[in-house]
N, C-alpha and C positions, 0 to 999 in steps of 0.2 A: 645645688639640688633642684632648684627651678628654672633651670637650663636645661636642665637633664628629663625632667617634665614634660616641658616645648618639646626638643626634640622627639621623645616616646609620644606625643600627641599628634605630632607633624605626622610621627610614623603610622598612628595607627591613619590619619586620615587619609596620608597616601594608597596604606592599605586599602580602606575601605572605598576609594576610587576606582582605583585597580580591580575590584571586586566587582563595583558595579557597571567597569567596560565589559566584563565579562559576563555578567550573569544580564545583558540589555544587548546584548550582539544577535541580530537577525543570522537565521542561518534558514535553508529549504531543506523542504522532501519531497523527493522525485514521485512522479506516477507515472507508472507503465497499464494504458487499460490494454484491453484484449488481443493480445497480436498474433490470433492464433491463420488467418491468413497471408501471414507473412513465413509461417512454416511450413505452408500447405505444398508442397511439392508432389503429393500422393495421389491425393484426391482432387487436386487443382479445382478446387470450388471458385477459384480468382480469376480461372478463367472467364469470367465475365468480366471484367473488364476489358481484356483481351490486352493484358502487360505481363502474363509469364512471369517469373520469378520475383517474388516482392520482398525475400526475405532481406533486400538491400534497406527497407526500411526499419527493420528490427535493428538490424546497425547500426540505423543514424538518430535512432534513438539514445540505444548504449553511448556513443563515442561522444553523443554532445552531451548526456551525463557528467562522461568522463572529463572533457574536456570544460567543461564551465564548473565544476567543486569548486574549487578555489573560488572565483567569481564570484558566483551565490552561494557559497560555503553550505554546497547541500553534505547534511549528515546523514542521509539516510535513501534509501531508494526502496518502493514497493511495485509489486507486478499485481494486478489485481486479478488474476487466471484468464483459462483458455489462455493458455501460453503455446501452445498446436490444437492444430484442428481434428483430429483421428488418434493420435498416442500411439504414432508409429514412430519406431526407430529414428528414420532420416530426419521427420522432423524435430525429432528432441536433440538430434544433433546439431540443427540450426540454432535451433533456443541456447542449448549449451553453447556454441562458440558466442554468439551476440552475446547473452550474460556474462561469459570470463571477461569484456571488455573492459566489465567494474570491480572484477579480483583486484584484491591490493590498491584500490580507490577509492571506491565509493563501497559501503556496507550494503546489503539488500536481502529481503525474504521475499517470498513469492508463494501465492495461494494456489489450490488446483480448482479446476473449472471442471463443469461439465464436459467439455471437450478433452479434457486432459485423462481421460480415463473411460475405461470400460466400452471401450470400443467394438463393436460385432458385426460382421461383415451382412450386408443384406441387398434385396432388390430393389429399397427406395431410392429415389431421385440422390439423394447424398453419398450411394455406395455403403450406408452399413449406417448403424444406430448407437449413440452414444449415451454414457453415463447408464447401464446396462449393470454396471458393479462396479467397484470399487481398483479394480485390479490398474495399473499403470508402469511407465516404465519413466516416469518423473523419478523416482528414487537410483535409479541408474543412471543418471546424468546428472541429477544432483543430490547425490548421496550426504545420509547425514552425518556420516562421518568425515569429511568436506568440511560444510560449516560447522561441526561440533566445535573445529580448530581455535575459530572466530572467537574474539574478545565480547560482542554484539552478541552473540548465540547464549539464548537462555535453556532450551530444553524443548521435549519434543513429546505429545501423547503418547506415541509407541515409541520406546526405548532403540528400534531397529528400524526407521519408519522417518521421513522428512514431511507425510501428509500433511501433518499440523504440528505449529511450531509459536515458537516465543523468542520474539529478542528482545535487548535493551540498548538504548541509547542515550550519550548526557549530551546536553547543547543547551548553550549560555544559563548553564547551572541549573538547570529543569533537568529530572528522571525520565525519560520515556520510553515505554515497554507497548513492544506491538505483537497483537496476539496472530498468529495467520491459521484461519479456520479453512478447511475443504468448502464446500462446494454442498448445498445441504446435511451441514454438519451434523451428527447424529448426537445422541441424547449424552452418553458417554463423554465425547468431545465435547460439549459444551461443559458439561459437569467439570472437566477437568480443566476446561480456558475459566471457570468461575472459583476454581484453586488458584491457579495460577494471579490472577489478577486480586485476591482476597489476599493475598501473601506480600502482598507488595503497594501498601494503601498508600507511598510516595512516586508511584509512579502514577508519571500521567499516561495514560491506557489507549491506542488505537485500534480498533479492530479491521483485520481486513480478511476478506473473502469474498465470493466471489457474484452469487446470485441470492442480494437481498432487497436491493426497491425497482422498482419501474422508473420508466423515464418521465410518468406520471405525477412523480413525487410520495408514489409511497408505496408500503413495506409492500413486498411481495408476499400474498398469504398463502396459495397455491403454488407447488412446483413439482410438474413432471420428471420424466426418468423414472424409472426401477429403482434406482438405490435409497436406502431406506434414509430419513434425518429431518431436517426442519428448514422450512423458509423463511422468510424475511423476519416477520411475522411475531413468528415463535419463538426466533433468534433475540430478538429484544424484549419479549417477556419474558424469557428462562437465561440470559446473559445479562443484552448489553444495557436497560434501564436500573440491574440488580448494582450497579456499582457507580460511588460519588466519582470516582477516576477515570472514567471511562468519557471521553470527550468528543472521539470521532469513530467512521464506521465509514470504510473507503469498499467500494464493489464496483463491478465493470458488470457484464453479461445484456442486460437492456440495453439496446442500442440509443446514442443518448444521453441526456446530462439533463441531470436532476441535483437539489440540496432538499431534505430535510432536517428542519432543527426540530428536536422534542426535547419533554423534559423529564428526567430521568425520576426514578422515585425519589433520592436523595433531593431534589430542585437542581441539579444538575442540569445546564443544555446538553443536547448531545446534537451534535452536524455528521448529519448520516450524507453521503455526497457520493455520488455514479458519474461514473465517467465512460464513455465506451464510441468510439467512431468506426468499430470495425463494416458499418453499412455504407459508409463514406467512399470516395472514389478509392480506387486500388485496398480493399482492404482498412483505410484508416489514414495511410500515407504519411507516417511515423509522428500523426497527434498525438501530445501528450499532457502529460498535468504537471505542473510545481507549485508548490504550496511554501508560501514564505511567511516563516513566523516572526514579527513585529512583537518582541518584548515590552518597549518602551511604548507602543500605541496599544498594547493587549489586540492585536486583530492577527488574522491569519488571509494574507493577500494568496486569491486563486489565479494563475495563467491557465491560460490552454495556447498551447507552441506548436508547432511543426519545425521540429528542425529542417529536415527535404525540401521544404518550401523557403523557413526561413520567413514565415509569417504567425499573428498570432488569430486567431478568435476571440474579437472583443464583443462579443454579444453580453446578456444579461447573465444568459445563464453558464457562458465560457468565463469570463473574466469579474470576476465579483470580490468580498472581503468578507470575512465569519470573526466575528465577535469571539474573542476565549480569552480570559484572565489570565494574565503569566506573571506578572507585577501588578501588584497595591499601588495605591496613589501615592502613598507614604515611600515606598521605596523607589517609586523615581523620581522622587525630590530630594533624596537624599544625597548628599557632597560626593 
């Protein structure tokens, strides 16, 4: 009988090792900020640089995604809008072939940007005025009935509609659920990403969309365009400080890199963090973010990469570490 004991005890504690390889495994998530001149084939706003077709950097974004999972065991991939520059056909054609690069790879949601919508043709310098209304042709090249497929795909505000969306993700035994909001999300949408995130007080909560802080380091409280909804601002008094799960708050639009931490009503931190190089030479020249979560240190290690180049930005504000709890002290002392 006390044989049999040991062994059930050996077992559980093999168990409980086992457990703890897995729930202390670092794993990333990818950032795509603004690549909306790299779709520009219409309006060639790129031609300023004078290098003609960039969408080669939209590419070599996707592929080293694709090609380094494994690697960095990234779980998850976000685009943070302005995914085209006009919400013309050709270029959401681009967008779509560079994103299929992560079908069947890598998981991903993707927010819409002021560019990504409501396009109207006009006499300024740009050729036409954007975010105008809401209208877009983002739902025809990535329709949601596409991702509805996804294991990751949690739902969507409009039931016919991929505007705003919800997925989930598990990685080293953590819940996480990212909510992806338009582009001055309106009263409605927010109402319903504050159901969604209320329904689910085990997940840990990322918000992403697209124009919420300056490169300044804070919220955006003003924001132009016609269509009607809320900026930075307003976003975090009527969402994102309303929930103890809610950790981070990823947007592109300000050219620039910025962090802020704040603290949520709960005493929650929350690391609200921009990313965006599209003012950068060629477009951007396929900069990007990865975010590597450290279990066993509780931090969240930031890169900024160029795949193209094949170099990184080690500045203060490119390469830095954000403090987030993911294990107790007691649990990685544990056998």
């Amino acid at each position: 009988m006390t044989a049999v004991l040991v062994v059930c005890a050996t077992m559980q504690k093999q168990r409980a090792a086992e457990h703890l390889v897995q729930t202390t495994e670092s794993f990333t998530l990818a950032v795509l900020p603004d690549t909306q001149f790299y779709c520009d084939t219409r309006l060639k706003l790129s031609k300023k640089w004078g290098n003609g077709d960039l969408r080669r950097y939209f590419f070599n974004q996707t592929r080293w995604v694709r090609d380094n999972q494994k690697r960095l065991n990234i779980a998850f991939l976000v685009h943070e809008g302005d995914i085209v520059q006009a919400d013309a056909h050709e270029e959401w054609a681009i967008a779509k072939e560079a994103m299929s690069v992560l079908d069947g790879k890598v998981p991903y949601c993707m927010c819409l940007g002021n560019h990504d919508m409501g396009f109207q043709k006009s006499d300024n310098k740009y050729g036409g005025d954007i975010a105008v209304n809401r209208t877009t042709h983002f739902n025809k090249y990535f329709p949601r009935e596409k991702f509805a497929k996804r294991k990751e795909f949690g739902g969507t505000f409009d039931p016919n509609r991929h505007d705003n969306s919800w997925y989930h993700f598990e990685s080293a035994g953590m819940k996480f659920l990212i909510v992806s909001l338009e582009c001055k999300p309106r009263d409605e949408v927010l109402a319903w990403a504050n159901k969604v995130v209320a329904k689910r007080p085990n997940h840990r909560v990322i918000v992403l969309t697209h124009a919420y802080m300056r490169a300044n380091g804070l919220r955006i409280d003003k924001l132009g365009y016609k269509i009607k909804g809320n900026a930075g601002e307003e976003m975090w008094q009527k969402l994102v400080s309303k929930h103890k799960n809610i950790f981070m708050v990823l947007c592109g639009h300000s050219s620039g890199e910025a962090v802020l931490t704040s603290k949520g009503d709960h005493g929650n931190q929350v690391h609200q963090v921009l990313s965006d190089y599209q003012n950068l030479n060629n477009g951007g020249e396929s900069w990007l973010r990865y975010m590597v979560f450290e279990p066993n240190e509780n931090k969240i290690m930031v890169y900024t990469y160029n795949p193209a180049l094949d170099k990184f930005r080690n500045g203060p504000s490119s390469r830095f570490d954000l403090e987030y709890t993911m294990m107790e002290p007691e649990q990685a002392l544990k056998p």
